[in-house]
N, C-alpha and C positions, 0 to 999 in steps of 0.2 A: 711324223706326227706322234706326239707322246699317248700312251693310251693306259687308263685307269681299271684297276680289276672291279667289278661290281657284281653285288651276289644282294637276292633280295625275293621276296615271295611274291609275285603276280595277279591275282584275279586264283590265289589257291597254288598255284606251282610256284615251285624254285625255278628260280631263271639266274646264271652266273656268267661272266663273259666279260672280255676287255673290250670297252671303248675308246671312242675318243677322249682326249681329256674335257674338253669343254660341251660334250652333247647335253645337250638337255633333256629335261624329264620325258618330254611330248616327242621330241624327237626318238629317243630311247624307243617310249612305247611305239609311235607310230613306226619307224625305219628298221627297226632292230627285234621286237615283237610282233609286227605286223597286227596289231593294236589301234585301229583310227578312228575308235567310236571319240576319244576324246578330242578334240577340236582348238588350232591356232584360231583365236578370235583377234585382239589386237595386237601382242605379241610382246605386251608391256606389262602385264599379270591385272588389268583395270577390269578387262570385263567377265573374266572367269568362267569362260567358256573353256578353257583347260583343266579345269578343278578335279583333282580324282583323289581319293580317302582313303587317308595313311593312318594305319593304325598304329598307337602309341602304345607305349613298355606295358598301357597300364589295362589295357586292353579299347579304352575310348577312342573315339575316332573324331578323325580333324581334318576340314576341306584344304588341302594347296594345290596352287598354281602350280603347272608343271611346263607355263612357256618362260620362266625366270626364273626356274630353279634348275642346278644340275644335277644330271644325274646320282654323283656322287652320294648327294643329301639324301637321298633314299637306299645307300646301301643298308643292307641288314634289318632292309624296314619291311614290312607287308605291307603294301598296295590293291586297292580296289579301284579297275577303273570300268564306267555304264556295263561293258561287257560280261565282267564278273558279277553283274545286277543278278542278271537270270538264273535260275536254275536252270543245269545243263545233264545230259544225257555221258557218257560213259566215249559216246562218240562225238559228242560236243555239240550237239543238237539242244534247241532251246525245248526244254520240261514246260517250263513255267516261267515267268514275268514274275521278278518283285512287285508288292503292294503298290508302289510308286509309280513303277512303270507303268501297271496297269491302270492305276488311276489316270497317268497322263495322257492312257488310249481313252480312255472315258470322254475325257472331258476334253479331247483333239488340244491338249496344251502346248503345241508348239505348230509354226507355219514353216519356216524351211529346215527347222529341226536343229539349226547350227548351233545354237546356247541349252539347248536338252540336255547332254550329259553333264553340264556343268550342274544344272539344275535335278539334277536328278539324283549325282553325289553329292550336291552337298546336303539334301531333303534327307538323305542317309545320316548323315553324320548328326542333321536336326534331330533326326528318328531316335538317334542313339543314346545324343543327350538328355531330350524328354523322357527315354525309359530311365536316366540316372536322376531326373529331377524334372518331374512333371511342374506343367505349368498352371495356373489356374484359367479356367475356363474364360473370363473376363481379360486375361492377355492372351489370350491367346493370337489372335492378329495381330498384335505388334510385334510377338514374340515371331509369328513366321515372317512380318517385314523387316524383322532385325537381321533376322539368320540368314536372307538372300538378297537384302539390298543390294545390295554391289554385283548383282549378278545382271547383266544389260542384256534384253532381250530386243534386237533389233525391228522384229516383227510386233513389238508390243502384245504380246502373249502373256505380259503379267497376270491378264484376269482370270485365265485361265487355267496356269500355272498357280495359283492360289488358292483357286478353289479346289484341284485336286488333293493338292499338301495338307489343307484344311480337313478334305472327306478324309483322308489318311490318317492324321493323326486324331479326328476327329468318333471314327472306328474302331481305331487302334487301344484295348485296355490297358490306362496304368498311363497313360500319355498327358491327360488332362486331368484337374483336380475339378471338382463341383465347388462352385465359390458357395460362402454359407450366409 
């Protein structure tokens, strides 16, 4: 079996290693980093329950699918996946819960939990954009149905799931503009 060299930043570490040639991203993280917060949902990139945030040349950050994409496409890339959410301790103990997470304890945003990390990076990547270019206060719900439609929560947890992104960016200064 042909294997591929890959070298890339993880949740903050460098991780390098030859794989197989056609693994995939989910597979990578899950089999080969022992990595399983991110989740196979349908396995076709529709329902984005695999979603983890890759940060670009330029420092912003961008949700992909990692059950359709291989590994390859992430060399030399930095990677965020649920995992690298939390602040961590020196011996890898969780500190502290991102704002998000902890919103999604609040407000019990998910029932079997399986579409949470999708929703959780890409609420990151939302998080990221609004500090580059806040939204006004009057879009803002479209603006958070635009940025997760595509995300299928099989338990129907949307309402939930919106209201904490909401209290989130909603706390959050510099996120939303005051319409005038």
């Amino acid at each position: 079996m042909a294997t591929i060299p890959v070298s890339m930043t993880v949740n903050g570490e460098p991780v390098a290693m030859d794989v197989p040639e056609y693994t995939s991203m989910l597979d990578f993280l899950q089999e080969y980093l022992n990595l399983t917060g991110t989740k196979l949902g349908c396995g076709i990139g529709v329902c984005h329950a695999c979603v983890v945030v890759l940060e670009r040349e330029d420092g912003s950050l961008e949700s992909v699918r990692t059950c359709i994409n291989g590994v390859g496409r992430f060399n030399g890339k930095k990677i965020l996946t649920v995992e690298g959410q939390a602040k961590r301790s020196a011996d890898g103990g969780i500190e502290a819960l991102s704002p998000i997470q902890r919103a999604f304890l609040r407000h019990f945003s998910f029932q079997c939990g399986w579409c949470t990390p999708g929703f959780v990076n890409a609420t990151t990547v939302l998080l990221d954009r609004l500090k580059r270019e806040p939204v006004p206060a009057d879009k803002l719900e479209d603006t958070i149905t635009e940025a997760l439609h595509h995300h299928i929560c099989r338990c129907t947890g949307y309402v939930r799931y919106f209201r904490a992104i909401k209290e989130v960016i909603e706390s959050t200064p510099g996120l939303v503009k005051q319409v005038e």
